[in-house]
N, C-alpha and C positions, 0 to 999 in steps of 0.2 A: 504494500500500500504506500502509495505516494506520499507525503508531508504535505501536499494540497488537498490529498482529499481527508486526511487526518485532521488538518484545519477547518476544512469544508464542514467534516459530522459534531466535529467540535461546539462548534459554532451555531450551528442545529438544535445540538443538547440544549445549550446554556439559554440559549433564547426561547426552548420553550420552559425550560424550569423556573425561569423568571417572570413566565408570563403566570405559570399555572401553581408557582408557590413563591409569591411574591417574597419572602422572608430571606429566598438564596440572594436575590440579588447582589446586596452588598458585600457577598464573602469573593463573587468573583469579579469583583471590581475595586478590593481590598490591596492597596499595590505597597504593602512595608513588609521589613523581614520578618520575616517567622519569631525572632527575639521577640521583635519589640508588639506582635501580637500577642503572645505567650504571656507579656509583661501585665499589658492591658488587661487579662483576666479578672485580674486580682487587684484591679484601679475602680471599686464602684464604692456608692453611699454607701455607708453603714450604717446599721439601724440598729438602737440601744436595747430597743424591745427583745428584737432578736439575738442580740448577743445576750442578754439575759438570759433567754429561753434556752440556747446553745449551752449553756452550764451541765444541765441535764444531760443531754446530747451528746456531750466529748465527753464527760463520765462513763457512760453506757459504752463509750468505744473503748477506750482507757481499760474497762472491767475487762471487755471482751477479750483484748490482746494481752490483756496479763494472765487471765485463764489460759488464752490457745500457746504462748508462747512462754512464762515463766522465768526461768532463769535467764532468758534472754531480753526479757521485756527492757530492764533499765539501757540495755544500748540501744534501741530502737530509736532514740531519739528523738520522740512524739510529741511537738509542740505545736499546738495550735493555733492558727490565727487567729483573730478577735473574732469576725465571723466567717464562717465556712464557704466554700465555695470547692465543689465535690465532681469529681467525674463520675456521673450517672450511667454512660452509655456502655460497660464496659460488662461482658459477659462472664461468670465467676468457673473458670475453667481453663485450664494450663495453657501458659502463653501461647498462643498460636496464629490466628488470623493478621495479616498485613495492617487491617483498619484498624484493628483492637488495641493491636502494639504499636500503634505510634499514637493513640490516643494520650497516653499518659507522657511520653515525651513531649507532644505540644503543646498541653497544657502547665509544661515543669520544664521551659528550655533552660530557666533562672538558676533552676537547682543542679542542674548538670556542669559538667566540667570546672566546676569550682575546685578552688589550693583547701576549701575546709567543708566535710561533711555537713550538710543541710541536714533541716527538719525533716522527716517519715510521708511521704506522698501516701496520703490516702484515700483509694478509689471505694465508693460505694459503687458494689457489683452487683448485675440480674442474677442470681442464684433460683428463679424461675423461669428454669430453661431447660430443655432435655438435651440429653447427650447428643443428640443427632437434630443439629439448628443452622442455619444459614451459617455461622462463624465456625462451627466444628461438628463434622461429619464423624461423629461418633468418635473422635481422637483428635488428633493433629495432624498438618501436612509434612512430609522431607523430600525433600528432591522431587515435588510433582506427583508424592505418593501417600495414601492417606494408610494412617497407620491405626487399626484400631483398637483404643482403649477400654471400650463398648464393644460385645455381641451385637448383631442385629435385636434379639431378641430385648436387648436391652435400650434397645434406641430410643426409647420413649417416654423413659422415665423420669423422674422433675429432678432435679438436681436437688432441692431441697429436702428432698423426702429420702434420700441415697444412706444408706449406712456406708460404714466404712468399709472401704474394699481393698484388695491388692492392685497396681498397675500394671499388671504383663504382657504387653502389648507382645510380645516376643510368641508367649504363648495361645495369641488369640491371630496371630500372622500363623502361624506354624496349622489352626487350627480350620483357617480359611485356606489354608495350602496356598499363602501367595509369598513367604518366605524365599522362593527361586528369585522374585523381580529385585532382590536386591544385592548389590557385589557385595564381597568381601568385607571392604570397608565400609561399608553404607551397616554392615550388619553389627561388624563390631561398636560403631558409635553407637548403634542404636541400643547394642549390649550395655554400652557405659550409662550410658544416658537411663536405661532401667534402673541397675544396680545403685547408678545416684538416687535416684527414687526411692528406693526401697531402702536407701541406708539414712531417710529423712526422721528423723522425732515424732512419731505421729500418736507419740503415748498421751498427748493432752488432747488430740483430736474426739470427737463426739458423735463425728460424721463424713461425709462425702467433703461436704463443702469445705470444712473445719480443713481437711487433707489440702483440700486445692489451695488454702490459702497458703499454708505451709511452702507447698512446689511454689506458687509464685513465688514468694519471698525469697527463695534460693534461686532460680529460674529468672529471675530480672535483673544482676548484677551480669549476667553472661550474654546481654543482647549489647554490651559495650568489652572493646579489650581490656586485658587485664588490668593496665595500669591507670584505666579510668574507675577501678572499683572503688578503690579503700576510701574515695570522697564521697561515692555516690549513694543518696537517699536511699533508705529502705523504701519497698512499694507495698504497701498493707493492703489487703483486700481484706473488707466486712460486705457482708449480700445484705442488699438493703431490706431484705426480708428479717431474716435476723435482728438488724441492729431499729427496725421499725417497732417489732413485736415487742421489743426490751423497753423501746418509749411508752410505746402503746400501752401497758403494765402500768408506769407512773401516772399516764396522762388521766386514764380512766376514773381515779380518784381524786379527777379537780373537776372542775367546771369551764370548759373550756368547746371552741369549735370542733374539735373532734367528738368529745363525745356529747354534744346538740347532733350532729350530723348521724353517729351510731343508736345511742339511743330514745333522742326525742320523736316523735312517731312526724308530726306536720311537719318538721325540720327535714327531717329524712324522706319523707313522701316526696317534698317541693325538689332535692337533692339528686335523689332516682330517676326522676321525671324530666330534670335538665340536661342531667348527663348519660341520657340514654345515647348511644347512637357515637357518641365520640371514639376515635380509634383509643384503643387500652381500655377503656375504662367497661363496657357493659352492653351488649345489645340482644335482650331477651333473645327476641324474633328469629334470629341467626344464629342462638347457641354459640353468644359470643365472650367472652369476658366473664365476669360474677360478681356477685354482689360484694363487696366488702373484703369478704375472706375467699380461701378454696381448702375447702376439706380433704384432707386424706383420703387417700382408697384403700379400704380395708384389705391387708394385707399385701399390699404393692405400693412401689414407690410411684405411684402415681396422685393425681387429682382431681377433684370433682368441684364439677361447676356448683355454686350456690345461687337462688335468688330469693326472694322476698316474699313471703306470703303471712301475711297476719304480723304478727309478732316474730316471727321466725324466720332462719334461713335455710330454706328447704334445697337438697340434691334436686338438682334437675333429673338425674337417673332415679326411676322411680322405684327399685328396687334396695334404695337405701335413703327412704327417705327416714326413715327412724334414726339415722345421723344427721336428724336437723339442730338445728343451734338457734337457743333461743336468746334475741338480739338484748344480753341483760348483763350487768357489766363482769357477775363473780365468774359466770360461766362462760364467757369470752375470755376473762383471765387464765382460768382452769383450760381450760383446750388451749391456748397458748403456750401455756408451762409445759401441756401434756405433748405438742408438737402435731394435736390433729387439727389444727387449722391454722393459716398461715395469711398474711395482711395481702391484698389483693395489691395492684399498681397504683389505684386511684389512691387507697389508705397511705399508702407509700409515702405518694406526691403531697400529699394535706398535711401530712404528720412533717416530714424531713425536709422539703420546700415553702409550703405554705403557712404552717403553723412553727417551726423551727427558724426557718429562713436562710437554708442553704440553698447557694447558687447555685444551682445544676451548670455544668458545662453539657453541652448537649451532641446530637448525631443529629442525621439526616431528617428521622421520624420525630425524635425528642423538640427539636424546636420547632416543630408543626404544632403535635398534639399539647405539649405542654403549654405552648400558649394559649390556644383555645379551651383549655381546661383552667390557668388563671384565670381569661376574662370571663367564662363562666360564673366562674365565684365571686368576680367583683359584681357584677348581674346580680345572685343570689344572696348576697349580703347587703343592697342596697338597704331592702328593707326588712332584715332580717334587727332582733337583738345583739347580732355581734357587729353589727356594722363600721366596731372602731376597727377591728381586722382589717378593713381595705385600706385604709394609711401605709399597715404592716408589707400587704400582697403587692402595693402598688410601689413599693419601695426599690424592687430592684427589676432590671430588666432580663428575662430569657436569651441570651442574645448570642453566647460564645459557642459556636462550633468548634469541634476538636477532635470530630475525627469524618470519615468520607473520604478521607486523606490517606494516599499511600506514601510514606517516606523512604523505603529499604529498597534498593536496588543495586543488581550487578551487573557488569557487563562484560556479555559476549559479542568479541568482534562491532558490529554493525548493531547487536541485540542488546536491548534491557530486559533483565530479567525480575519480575517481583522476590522480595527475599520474604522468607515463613520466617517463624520463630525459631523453627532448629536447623532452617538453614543457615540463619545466624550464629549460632550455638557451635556450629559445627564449623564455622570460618574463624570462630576465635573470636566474635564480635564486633562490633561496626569501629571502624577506625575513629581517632580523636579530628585529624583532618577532614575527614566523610562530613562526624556532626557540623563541625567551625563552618564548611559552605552550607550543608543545609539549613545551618539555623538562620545564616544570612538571606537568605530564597525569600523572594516574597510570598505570600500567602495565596493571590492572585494566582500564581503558576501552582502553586502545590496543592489547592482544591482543585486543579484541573486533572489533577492523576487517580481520583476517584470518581471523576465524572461521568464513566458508565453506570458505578453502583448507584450514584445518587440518582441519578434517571433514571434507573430500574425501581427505585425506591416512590419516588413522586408521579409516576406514569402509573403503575399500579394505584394509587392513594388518591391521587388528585387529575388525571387527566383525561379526557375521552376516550375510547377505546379506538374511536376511528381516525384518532389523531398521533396513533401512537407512532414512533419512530422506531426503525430498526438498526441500531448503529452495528458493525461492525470492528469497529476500533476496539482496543484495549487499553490496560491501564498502561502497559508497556509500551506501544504506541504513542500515547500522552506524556509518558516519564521522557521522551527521546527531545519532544518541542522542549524541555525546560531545566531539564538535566543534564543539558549541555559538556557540564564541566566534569563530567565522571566519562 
C-alpha cells in the first residue's frame, strides 16, 4: 500500500469520527509532545469536598496493598496526590495488549526516566472481564502467537469470581498440540517466563485477580531495560470492583447519594428510568447490563444479570430467582463480604468518580459513555435533595485520553512491527533513547496509530450502518507516516 493511499483512509477515518463523536476531535488536532500532554493530566481544579471524601478512599487502597503485599508494602512507595486522578481503562490481567500497555506510560511520562524513584502508579482495573475479551484471547500474545492461559472451556468466566489457579501455559500448549509452532528459543523463554511465574509470593493472594496483581507488579519493570529499573514506579493494580465494594461497606452507613440512589425507592425508580439504555450501564429489553450488582453463578465463576422488581433484585435467569437480593443495606453488606455479589459499572462510576471525585483518565468508549452518564446526573439532581452534588460533579472535566494509542514498535527493513508485552520482555525492554523521542512525539501523530481501533470502536456505537467505512490500513501502516525516526 502506497503512503497516498494510507493518507487517503486516514483521513476518511478521522473525518468521520469527528463528525459522528464529536469528543475525538481535539485529540487529533492536539499538536504538543507526548510530555507535556502527560503533564496536563494532572493540571485540573481541585475540589476540597472531594479530597475530603478521598480520605476514605486511599485508606481502603493502603489496607488492600498491605494485605496483598506485606513485607513488601513499606517500599512500594504509595503516596498520594491531594486528589486522585486514576487510569480507568485498563483491563486486570497480565500485561499484554499494545493499547493496555502504553496506557499507563502516557499517563506517567513525568514518572519515568527520572535520577530518583517516584511515587506507586496506580491503575484502577476492569477485573469484570472474562479470560477470552477483545484485549486477551484467553492469555497473551508472543511472536504473533496466542498463548493460552485459559482452556476454551474456560473462556468465559469473570475474572472476578476466579479462584486461585496455577499459570501453565506450557501445559495447556502441549494440550492443544500447538507446542511444534514454536522454535527452540521461543520455547525456552516461554519456559523462563512460567517458572518466573510460579516462583511469585502468591501466599497472600485470595484469588485470580489478587494473583494478577502480583504478575503485574513484577511484569512492569521488564517493559523498560534494565538500567531504567531501580528508578522506576511501582505499577499497582486494584479492580475497581474490589476496591468499590470496600467503599461501598463504609458508605452505606451515612447518608449520602449513593445510598438515596440504592435504597430510597422514588430516588431509584427516577435513577432506572434515566439511565436505561446508556452503553454500560442497563438495558432491560436487550439482556443488557444489570441493575446495580451481578450475582454469582452458583457454583461457577460466572454471572448473573440482576434487575429490579418490587423491593428486590431478581436473576433475570428464572431458574435462580431464589438468589434474589433484597435492595436493604445489612444484606447488601453481607453478600458483599460473602463475594456473591459484586458492584455493577454504573455503582463503580457514582461511588469512585462521582461521589469520590476521581478523575478517570479515559479510552475510546470511556469518554463517550462517561460523559453522558455525568450529564445524566447533573439532569437528575437538579431537582432532587442532593442537588448540592452538582457543584461536586461539575467540578472537573472527562477529558484525558490515554490510550487508542499504540507506542511499541520495531522495525523490519521497510516494516513496522506492533510490539506485545512479551515481545518486549523478551528484547530486554524498550530502550532509554526509544522512550526520550517518543515522549517528544506529539500527541497528534500518536493517536493516529490506533486509529483503526478507535473507528472500529465509534462505527459500531455511534455510526450508521450504511455509512460504515472499510479501511484496510493498519496500525503498522500508520506507525510508518510518524515514526519516522526508528
Amino acid at each position: 500500500m502506497t503512503i497516498e493511499e494510507v493518507i487517503k483512509q486516514k483521513s476518511q477515518l478521522i473525518s468521520q469520527i469527528k463528525e459522528y463523536s464529536p469528543l475525538f476531535s481535539r485529540f487529533f488536532e492536539l499538536d504538543i509532545p507526548l510530555s507535556d500532554y502527560s503533564k496536563s493530566i494532572y493540571e485540573f481544579d481541585k475540589n476540597e469536598e472531594y479530597i475530603y471524601r478521598q480520605k476514605q478512599l486511599k485508606k481502603n487502597i493502603s489496607n488492600k496493598f498491605q494485605e496483598l503485599f506485606t513485607d513488601e508494602y513499606k517500599q512500594l512507595n504509595i503516596k498520594f496526590p491531594e486528589q486522585m486522578a486514576c487510569n480507568i481503562v485498563d483491563h486486570h490481567q497480565v500485561l499484554n495488549h499494545p493499547l493496555l500497555i502504553s496506557s499507563n506510560i502516557i499517563a506517567n511520562t513525568n514518572k519515568l526516566l527520572q535520577l530518583e524513584k517516584q511515587p506507586a502508579i496506580i491503575d484502577i482495573s476492569s477485573g469484570d472481564v472474562p479470560p477470552n475479551n477483545y484485549f486477551s484471547k484467553n492469555g497473551f500474545m508472543f511472536q504473533n502467537k496466542r498463548i493460552p492461559i485459559f482452556t476454551n472451556r474456560e473462556k468465559e468466566y469473570n475474572s472476578n469470581l476466579i479462584p486461585k489457579r496455577d499459570f501453565d501455559f506450557i501445559v495447556n500448549l502441549k494440550k492443544a498440540k500447538r507446542l511444534n509452532e514454536f522454535n527452540k528459543e521461543e520455547i525456552e523463554f516461554l519456559s523462563d517466563e512460567l517458572k518466573t511465574i510460579q516462583d511469585m509470593d502468591f501466599s497472600q493472594c485470595q484469588n485470580y485477580n489478587d494473583q494478577i496483581s502480583v504478575i503485574v507488579k513484577h511484569q512492569w519493570p521488564r517493559l523498560f531495560e534494565e538500567k531504567l529499573r531501580k528508578n522506576l514506579p511501582e505499577l499497582l493494580y486494584i479492580t475497581q470492583e474490589e476496591i468499590t465494594a470496600r467503599c461501598l461497606v463504609d458508605l452505606l452507613e451515612k447518608d449520602n447519594i449513593v445510598t438515596h440512589t440504592l435504597l430510597n425507592e422514588s430516588f431509584r425508580k427516577n435513577v432506572l428510568d434515566s439511565f436505561n439504555g446508556i452503553v454500560v450501564t442497563w438495558n432491560e429489553k436487550e439482556s443488557k447490563g444489570t441493575h446495580f450488582f451481578w450475582r454469582k453463578y452458583p457454583g461457577q465463576s460466572r454471572s448473573l444479570r440482576m434487575y429490579l422488581k418490587g423491593n428486590k433484585l431478581v436473576p433475570q435467569d428464572e431458574r435462580f430467582k431464589h438468589l434474589s437480593v433484597e435492595l436493604e443495606k445489612d444484606t447488601i453488606i453481607e453478600l458483599l463480604a460473602e463475594g456473591e455479589i459484586y458492584p455493577s459499572l454504573f455503582i463503580i462510576f457514582l461511588i469512585l468518580n462521582f461521589y469520590y471525585g476521581v478523575k478517570p483518565l479515559v479510552g475510546q468508549g470511556s469518554i463517550t459513555y462517561l460523559n453522558l452518564i455525568r450529564d445524566n446526573w447533573l439532569k437528575i439532581l437538579k431537582n432532587s435533595e442532593y442537588k448540592s452534588e452538582l457543584v461536586n460533579i461539575e467540578s472537573y472535566e472527562i477529558d484525558k485520553l490515554i490510550t487508542g494509542i499504540i507506542i511499541f514498535f520495531s522495525r523490519d527493513n521497510e516494516r513496522l512491527n506492533t510490539l506485545w508485552a512479551y515481545d518486549i520482555f523478551n528484547r530486554g525492554g524498550m530502550k532509554e533513547e526509544y522512550l526520550k523521542k517518543l515522549f517528544s512525539m506529539s500527541f497528534r501523530d500518536l493517536i493516529s496509530t490506533g486509529l483503526v481501533g478507535i473507528y472500529d470502536y465509534v462505527k459500531q456505537k455511534y455510526i450508521p450502518e450504511k455509512k460504515w467505512l472499510k479501511p484496510t490500513i493498519t496500525s503498522n501502516d500508520l506507525a510508518k507516516l510518524v515514526f519516522k525516526w526508528l
